[in-house]
C-alpha positions as CSV (number, residue, x, y, z in Angstrom):
1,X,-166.8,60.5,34.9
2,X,-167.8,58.5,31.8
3,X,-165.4,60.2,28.8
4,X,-167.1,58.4,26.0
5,X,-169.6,60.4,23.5
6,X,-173.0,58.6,24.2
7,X,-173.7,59.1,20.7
8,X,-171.2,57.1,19.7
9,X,-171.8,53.1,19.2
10,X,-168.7,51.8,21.7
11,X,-167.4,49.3,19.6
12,X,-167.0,52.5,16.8
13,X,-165.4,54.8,19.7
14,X,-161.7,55.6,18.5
15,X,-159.9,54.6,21.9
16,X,-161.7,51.1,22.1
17,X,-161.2,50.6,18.1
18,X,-158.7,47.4,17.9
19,X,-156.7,48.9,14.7
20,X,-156.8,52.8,16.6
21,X,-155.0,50.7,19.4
22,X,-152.5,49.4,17.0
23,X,-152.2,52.2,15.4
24,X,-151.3,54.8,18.2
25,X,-149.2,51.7,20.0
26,X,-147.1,51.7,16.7
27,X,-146.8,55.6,16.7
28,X,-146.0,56.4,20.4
29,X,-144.3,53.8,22.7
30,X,-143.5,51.6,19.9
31,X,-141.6,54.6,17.7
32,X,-140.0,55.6,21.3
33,X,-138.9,51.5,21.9
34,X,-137.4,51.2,18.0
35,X,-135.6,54.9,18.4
36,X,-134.0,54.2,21.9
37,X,-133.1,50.6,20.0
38,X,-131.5,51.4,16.7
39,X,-134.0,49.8,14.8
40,X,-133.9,49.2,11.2
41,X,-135.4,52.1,8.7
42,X,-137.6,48.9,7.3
43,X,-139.5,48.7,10.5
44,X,-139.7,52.6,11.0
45,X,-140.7,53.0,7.1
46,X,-143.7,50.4,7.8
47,X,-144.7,52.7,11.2
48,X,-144.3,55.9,9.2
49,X,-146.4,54.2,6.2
50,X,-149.5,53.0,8.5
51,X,-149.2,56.2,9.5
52,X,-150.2,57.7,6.1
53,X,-146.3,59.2,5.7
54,X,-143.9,58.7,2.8
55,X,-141.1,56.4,3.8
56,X,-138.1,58.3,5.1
57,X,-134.8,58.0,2.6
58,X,-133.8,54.3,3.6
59,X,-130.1,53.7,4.8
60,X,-130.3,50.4,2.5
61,X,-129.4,52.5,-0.8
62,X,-125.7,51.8,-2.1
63,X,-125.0,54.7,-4.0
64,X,-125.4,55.4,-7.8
65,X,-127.1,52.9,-9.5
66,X,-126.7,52.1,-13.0
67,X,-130.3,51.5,-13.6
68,X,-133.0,54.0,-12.5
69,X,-136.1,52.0,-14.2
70,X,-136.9,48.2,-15.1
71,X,-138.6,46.6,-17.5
72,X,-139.5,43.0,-17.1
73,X,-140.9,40.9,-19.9
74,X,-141.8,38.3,-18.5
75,X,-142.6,34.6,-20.8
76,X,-145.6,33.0,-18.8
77,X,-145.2,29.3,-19.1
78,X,-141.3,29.4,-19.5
79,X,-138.4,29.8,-22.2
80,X,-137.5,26.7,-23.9
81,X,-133.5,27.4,-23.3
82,X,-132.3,25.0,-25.4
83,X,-134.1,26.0,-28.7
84,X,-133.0,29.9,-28.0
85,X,-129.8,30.2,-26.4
86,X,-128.6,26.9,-25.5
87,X,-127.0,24.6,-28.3
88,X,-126.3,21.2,-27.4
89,X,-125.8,19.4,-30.5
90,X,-125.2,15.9,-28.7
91,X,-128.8,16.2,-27.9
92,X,-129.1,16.4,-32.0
93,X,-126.9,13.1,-32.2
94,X,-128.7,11.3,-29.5
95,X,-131.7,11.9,-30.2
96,X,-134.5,9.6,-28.9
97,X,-132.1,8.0,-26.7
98,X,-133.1,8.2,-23.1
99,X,-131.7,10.8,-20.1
100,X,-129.5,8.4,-18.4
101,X,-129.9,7.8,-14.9
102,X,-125.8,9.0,-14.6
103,X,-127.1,12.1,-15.7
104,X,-130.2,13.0,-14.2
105,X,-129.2,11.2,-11.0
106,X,-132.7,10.7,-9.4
107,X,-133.8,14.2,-9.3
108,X,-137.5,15.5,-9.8
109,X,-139.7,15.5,-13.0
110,X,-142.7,16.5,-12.9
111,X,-145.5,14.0,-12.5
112,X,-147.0,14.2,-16.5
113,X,-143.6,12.8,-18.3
114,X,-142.9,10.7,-14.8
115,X,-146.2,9.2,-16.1
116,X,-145.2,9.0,-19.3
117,X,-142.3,6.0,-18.8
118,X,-139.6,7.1,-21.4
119,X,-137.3,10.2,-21.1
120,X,-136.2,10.2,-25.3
121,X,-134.0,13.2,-25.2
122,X,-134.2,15.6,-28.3
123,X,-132.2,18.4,-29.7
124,X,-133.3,21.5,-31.5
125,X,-135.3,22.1,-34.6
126,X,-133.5,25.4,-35.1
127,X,-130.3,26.4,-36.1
128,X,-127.8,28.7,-33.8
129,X,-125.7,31.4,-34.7
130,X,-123.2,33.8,-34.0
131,X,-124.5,37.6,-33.3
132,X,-122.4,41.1,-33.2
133,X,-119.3,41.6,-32.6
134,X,-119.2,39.4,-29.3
135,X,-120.3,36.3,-31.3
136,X,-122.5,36.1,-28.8
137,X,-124.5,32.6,-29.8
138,X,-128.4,32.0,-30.0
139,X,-130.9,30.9,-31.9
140,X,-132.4,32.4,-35.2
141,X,-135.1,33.0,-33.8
142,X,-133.8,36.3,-32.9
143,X,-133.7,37.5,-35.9
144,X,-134.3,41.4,-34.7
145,X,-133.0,41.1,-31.1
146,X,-129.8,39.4,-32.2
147,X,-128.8,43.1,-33.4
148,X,-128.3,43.9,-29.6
149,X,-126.6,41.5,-28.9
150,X,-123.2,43.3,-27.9
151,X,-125.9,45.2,-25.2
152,X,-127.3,41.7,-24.1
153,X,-125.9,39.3,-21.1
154,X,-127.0,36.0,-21.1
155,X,-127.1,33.6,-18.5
156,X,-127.6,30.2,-19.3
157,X,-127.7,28.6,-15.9
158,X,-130.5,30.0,-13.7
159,X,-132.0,27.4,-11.1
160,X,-135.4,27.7,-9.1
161,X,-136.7,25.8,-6.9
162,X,-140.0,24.2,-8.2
163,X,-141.2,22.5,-11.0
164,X,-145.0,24.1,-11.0
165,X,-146.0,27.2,-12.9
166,X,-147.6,28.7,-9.7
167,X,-144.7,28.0,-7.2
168,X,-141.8,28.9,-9.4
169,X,-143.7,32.4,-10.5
170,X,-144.2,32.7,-7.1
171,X,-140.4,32.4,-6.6
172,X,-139.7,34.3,-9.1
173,X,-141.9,37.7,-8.6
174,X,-142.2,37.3,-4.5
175,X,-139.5,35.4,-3.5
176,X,-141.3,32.8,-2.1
177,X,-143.8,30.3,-2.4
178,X,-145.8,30.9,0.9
179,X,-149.2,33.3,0.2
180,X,-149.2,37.5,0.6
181,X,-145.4,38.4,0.0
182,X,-144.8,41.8,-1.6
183,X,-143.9,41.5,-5.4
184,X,-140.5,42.8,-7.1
185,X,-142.2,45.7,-8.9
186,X,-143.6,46.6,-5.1
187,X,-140.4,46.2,-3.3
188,X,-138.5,48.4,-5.7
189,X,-141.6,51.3,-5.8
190,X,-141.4,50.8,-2.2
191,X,-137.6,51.4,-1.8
192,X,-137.2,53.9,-4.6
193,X,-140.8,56.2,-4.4
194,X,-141.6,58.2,-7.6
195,X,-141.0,60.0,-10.2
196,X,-143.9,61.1,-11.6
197,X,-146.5,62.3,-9.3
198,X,-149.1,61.5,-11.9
199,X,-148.6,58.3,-12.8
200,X,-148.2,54.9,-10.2
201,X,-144.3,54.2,-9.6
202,X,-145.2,50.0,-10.7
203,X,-147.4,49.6,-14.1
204,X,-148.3,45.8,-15.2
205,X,-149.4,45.1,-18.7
206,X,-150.8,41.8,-19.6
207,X,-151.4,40.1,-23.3
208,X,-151.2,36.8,-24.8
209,X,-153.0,33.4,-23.7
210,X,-154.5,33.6,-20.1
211,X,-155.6,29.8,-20.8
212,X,-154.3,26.8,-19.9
213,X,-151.6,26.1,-17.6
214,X,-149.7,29.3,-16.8
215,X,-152.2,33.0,-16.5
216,X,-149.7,35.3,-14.4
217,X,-152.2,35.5,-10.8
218,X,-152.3,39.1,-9.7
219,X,-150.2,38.7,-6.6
220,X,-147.6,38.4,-8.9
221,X,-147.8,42.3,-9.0
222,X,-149.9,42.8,-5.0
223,X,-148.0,44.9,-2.5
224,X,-148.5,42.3,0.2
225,X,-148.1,43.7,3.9
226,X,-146.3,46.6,2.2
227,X,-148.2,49.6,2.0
228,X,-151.2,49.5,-0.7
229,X,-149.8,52.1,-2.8
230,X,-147.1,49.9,-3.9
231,X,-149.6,47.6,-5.4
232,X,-148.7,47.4,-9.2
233,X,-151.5,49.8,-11.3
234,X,-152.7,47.1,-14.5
235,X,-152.9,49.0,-17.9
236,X,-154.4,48.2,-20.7
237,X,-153.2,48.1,-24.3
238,X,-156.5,49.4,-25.8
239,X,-160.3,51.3,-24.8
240,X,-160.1,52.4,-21.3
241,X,-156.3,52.1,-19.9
242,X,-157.2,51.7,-16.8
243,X,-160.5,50.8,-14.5
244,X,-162.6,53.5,-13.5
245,X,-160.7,56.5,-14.2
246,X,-163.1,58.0,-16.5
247,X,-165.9,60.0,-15.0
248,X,-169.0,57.4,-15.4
249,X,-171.6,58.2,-17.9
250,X,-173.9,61.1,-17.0
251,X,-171.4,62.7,-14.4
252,X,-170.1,65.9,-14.7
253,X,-166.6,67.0,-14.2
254,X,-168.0,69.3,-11.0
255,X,-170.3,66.7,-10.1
256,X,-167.2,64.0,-9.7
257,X,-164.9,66.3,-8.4
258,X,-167.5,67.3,-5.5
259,X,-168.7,63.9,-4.9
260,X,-164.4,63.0,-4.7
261,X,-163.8,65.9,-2.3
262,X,-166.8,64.4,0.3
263,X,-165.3,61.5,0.1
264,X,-162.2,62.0,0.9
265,X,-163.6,64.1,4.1
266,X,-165.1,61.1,5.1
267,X,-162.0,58.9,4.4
268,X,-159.8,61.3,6.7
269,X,-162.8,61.0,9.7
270,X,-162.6,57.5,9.4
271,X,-158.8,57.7,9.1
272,X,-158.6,59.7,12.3
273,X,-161.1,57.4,14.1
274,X,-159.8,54.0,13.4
275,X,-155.6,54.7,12.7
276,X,-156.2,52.1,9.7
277,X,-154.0,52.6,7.0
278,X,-156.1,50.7,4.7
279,X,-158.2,54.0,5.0
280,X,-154.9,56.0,4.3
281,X,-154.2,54.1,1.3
282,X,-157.9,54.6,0.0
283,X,-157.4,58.3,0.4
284,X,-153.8,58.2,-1.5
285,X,-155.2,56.3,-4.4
286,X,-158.4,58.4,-4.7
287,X,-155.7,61.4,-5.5
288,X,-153.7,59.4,-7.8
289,X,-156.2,58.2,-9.8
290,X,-158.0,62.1,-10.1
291,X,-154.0,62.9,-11.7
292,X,-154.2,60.0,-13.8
293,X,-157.5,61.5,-15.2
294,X,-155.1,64.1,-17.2
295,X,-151.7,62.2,-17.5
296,X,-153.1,58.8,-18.4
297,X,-155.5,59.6,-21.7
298,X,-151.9,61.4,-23.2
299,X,-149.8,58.8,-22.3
300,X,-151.9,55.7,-23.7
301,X,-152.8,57.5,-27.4
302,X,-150.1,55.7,-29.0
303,X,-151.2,57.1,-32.7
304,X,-149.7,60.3,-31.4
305,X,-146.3,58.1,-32.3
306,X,-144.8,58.7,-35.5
307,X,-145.8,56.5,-38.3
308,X,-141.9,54.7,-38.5
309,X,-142.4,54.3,-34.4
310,X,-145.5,52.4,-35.0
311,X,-144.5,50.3,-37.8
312,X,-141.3,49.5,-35.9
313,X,-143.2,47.9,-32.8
314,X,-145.8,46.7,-35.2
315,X,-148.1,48.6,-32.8
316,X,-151.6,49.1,-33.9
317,X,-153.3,52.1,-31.7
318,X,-156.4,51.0,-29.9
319,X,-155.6,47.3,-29.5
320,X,-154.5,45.3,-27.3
321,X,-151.1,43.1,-28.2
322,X,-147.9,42.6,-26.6
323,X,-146.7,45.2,-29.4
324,X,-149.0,47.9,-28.2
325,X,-147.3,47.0,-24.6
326,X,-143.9,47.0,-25.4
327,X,-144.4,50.9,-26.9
328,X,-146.3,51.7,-24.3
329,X,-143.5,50.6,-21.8
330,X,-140.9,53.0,-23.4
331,X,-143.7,56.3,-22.9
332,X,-144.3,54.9,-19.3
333,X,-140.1,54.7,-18.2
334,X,-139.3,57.9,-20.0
335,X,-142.3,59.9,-17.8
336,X,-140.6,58.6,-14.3
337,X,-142.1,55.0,-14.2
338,X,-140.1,53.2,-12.2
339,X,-141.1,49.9,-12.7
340,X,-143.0,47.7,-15.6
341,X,-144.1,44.7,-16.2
342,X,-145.3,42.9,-19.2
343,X,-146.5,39.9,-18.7
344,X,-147.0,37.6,-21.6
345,X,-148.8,34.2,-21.7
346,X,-148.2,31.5,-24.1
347,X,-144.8,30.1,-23.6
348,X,-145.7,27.2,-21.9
349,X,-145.0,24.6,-24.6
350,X,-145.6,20.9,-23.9
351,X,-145.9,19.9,-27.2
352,X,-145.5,21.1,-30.8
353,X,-142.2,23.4,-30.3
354,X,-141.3,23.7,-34.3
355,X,-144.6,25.7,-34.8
356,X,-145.7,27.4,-31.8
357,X,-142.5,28.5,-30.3
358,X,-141.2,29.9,-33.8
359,X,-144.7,31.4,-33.6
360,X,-144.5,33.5,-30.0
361,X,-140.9,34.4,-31.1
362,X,-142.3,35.8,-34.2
363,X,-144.3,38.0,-32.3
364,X,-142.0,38.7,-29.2
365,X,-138.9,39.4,-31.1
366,X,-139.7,42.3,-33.2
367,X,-141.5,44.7,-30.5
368,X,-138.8,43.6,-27.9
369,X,-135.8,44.7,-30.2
370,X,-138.0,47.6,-31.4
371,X,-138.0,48.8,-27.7
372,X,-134.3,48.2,-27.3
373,X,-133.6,50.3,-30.5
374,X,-136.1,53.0,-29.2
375,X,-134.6,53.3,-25.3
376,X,-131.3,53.3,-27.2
377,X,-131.7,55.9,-29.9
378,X,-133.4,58.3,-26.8
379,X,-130.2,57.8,-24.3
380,X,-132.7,55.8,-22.1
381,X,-130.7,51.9,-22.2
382,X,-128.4,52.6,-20.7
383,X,-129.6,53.0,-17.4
384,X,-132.8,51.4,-18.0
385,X,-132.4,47.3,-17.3
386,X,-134.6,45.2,-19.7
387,X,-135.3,42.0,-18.7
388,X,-136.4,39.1,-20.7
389,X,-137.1,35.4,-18.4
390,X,-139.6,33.2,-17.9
391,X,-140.4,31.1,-14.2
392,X,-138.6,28.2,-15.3
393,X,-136.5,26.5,-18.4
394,X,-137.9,23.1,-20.7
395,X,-136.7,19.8,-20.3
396,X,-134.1,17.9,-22.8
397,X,-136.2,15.4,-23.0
398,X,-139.3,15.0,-24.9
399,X,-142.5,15.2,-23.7
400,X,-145.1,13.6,-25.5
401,X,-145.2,12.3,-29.5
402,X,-141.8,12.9,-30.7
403,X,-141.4,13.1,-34.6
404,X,-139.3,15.0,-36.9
405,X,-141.9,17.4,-37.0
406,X,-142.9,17.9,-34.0
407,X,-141.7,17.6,-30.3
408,X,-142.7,19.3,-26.6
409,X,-140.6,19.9,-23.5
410,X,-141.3,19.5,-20.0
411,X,-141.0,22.4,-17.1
412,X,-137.6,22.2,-15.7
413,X,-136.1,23.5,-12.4
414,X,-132.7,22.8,-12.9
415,X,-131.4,24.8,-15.8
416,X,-133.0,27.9,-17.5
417,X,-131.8,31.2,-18.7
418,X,-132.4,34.7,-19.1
419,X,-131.2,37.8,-21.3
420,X,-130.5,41.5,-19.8
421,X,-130.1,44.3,-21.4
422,X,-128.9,47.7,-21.0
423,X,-128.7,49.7,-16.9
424,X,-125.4,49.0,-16.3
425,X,-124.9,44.9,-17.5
426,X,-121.9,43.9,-19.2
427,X,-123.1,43.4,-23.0
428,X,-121.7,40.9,-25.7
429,X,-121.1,37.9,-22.5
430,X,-123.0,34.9,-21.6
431,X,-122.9,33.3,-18.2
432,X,-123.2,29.7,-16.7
433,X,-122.9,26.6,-18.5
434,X,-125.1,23.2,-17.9
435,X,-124.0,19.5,-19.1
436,X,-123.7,18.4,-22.7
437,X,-127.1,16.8,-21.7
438,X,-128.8,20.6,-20.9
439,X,-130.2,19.2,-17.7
440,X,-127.8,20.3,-14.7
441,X,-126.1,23.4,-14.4
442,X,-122.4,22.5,-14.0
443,X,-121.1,26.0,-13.8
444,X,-121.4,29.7,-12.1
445,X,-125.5,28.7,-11.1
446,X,-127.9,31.8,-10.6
447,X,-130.8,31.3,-8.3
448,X,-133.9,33.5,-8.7
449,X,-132.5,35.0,-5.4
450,X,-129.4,36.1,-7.0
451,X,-130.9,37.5,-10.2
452,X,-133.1,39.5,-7.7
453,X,-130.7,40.6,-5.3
454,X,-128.6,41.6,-9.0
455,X,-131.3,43.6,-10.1
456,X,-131.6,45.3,-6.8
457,X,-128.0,46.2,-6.6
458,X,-128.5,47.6,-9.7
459,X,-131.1,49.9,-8.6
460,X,-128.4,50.9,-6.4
461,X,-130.6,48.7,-3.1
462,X,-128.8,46.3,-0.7
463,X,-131.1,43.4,-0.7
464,X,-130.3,42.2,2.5
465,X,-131.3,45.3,4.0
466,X,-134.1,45.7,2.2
467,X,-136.3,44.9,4.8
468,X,-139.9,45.1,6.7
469,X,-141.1,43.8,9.7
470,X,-144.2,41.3,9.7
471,X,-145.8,39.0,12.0
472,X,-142.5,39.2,14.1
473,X,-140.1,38.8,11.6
474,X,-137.8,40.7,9.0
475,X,-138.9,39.9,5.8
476,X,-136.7,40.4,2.1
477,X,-137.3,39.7,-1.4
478,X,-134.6,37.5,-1.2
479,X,-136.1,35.9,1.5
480,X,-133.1,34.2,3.4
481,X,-130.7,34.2,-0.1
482,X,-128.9,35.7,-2.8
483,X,-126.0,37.0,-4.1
484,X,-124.9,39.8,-6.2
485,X,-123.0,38.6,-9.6
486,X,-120.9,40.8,-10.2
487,X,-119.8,39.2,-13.8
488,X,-122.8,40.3,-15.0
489,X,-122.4,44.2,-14.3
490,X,-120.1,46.3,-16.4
């Protein structure tokens, strides 16, 4: 006797539907198979997700953490290391001689100063000092952020492994180069869940240049094959904070809440029908985005800050600027956020160092330190982690017209650096150290994987068993890498 509903078009009947298939395979014999095997909690958190369920507590958390919440600001285009926080004053002495070959010893440039013919190296244009107590040394550019400098670690030796904006952001927010990975910001939502039930565990916040050679791509933030919820949520500095949320124009509060409510009926049908979590995920963000409705107006009116606050940040309500983001970071991590990231064009500075990297610093340094003094003054640094990197470091040579006025630096893969602060790191200490040339690192190297996995640990998550199962394979944000450096944690 023929079972299927006439009625129904057969390539739309649920036991025929290709993702219903996959879908009840993953949640009968398949769930049976990975119980009788022991399998990990990544592969049962992915069959419990497509599902539509939260994933259960993971056997991949460590303990206490020393950070609950990250911030990342993140310099699109890359630091220059040696004209913030890495003196080499033999670069000063020979200056416009070239890299020798001793030194560089064959290894990759990239193809514009490979063109060029000449490597002239070049010191830098600023002068370095000592700040707190730890004597910690940078340059003067800090001149607000170097008051934290007994809460900062520095590491002056990180290493990727590509020389491209796209492939080294890649690196650094997937952990790979290859297409559709899950970012950071996911991968610790994903691990960690929420806080705040009305507001998304991952928040990105963009500002600055989104010309040129380094715009931050959105799957810097994407949840890849993790569950869609653990996509980052984009915010806005000023007008509407986020896509959509509003009602639209000439709907009424009953009107939208009605038309919301049908459509999510339809969503669960269609969920039932087809076992696609896409549909599950649609139904999830629908419900976080009616909560955000209410939480989201109150949490992006920064001119309910106190006039000091404001000033402080050099915030201007109702704008957008990397100022506005920074303030609205702290009032996102102290409601439960787990994880946010500012992302910050700009820094990618091929020529003209003298003016236009004293001119982002200008503008970065006094939000970032008014943050730091903020989280501090609320008891929130200390197990908040604050990072401050770009993809990649600048070369010591120059790129381009070289004059006492004016130089630019190549992207380099070799040697960069990075500043934490705050959640646990040990402040006042600098790690690594490259060659009196700045091109190699010739002590204590950190990959990307090993800041990562650091981070993770921090978050009180073992990296290597932070896992999910795709296409086959157990996948990590460390991909097949990284180590925990323990110098760096108090």
């Amino acid at each position: 006797m023929n079972q299927f509903d006439p009625q129904v078009p057969l390539l739309h009947t649920p036991t025929l539907a290709r993702r219903a298939f996959l879908g009840t395979s993953v949640l009968s014999l398949g769930s049976i198979a990975l119980a009788c095997m022991g399998a990990r909690e990544g592969q049962r958190s992915e069959a419990l997700a497509s599902a539509g369920a939260a994933p259960v507590l993971p056997p991949y958390k460590l303990g206490k953490a020393s950070a609950q919440r990250v911030i990342m600001i993140f310099a699109a285009g890359g630091l220059s290391q040696l004209d913030l926080f890495d003196e080499k004053p033999l670069l000063k002495a020979r200056r416009g001689e070239e890299l020798p070959d001793s030194i560089r010893k064959g290894q990759r440039i990239s193809g514009v100063t490979e063109k060029q013919g000449a490597l002239p190296v070049v010191g830098s244009c600023f002068e370095f000092k000592n700040y707190g107590q730890s004597g910690l040394r940078m340059s003067e550019l800090f001149r607000e952020m170097g008051a934290f400098a007994d809460d900062a670690c520095l590491v002056r030796s990180m290493q990727t492994d590509h020389v491209l904006h796209e492939a080294a952001m890649s690196i650094l927010f997937t952990g790979s180069q290859q297409l559709g990975r899950p970012s950071w910001g996911a991968w610790s939502s994903y691990a960690l869940g929420t806080a705040n039930q009305d507001l998304p565990e991952f928040v990105v916040m963009l500002s600055g240049s989104r010309d040129g050679g380094s715009p931050p791509h959105p799957r810097m933030w994407h949840n890849g094959y993790l569950p869609g919820r653990f996509q980052g949520c984009p915010f806005r500095g000023g007008g509407e904070p986020v896509f959509f949320v509003k009602n639209p124009k000439g709907v009424s509060e009953p009107q939208r809440k009605g038309l919301l409510e049908r459509l999510k009926q339809l969503n669960q049908i269609e969920a039932e029908r087809t076992g696609d979590p896409d549909v599950t995920t649609r139904i999830q963000s629908y419900e976080m985005a009616a909560r955000m409705q209410v939480s989201v107006p109150e949490l992006s009116d920064l001119s309910k800050e106190p006039a000091d606050i404001l000033e402080q940040y050099g915030a201007l309500p109702g704008k957008e600027s990397f100022a506005n983001n920074c303030l609205l970071a702290r009032r996102l991590v102290e409601r439960g956020v787990r994880f946010v990231q500012i992302m910050d064009g700009g820094w990618d500075h091929h020529y003209d160092i003298p003016r236009s990297l004293k001119q982002k610093m200008t503008m970065a340094d006094k939000p970032i330190a008014a943050l730091l003094r903020d989280l501090k003054e609320r008891g929130l640094l200390q197990d908040t982690l604050v990072l401050f990197c770009g993809e990649f470091g600048r070369t010591s040579y120059c790129e381009g017209p070289m004059s006492f006025e004016s130089y630019g630096r190549d992207h380099q893969q070799l040697s960069g650096g990075f500043l934490m602060f705050g959640g646990g790191v040990r402040g006042g200490t600098s790690y690594g150290e490259t060659d009196e040339w700045g091109w190699d690192v010739v002590k204590d190297p950190v990959h990307v994987h090993d800041l990562q996995a650091t981070v993770l640990h921090m978050l009180g998550l073992e990296h290597r068993q932070l896992v999910t199962r795709y296409q086959g394979r157990d996948f990590r944000l460390t991909d097949v890498g990284g180590n925990v450096i323990q110098p760096l944690l108090a």
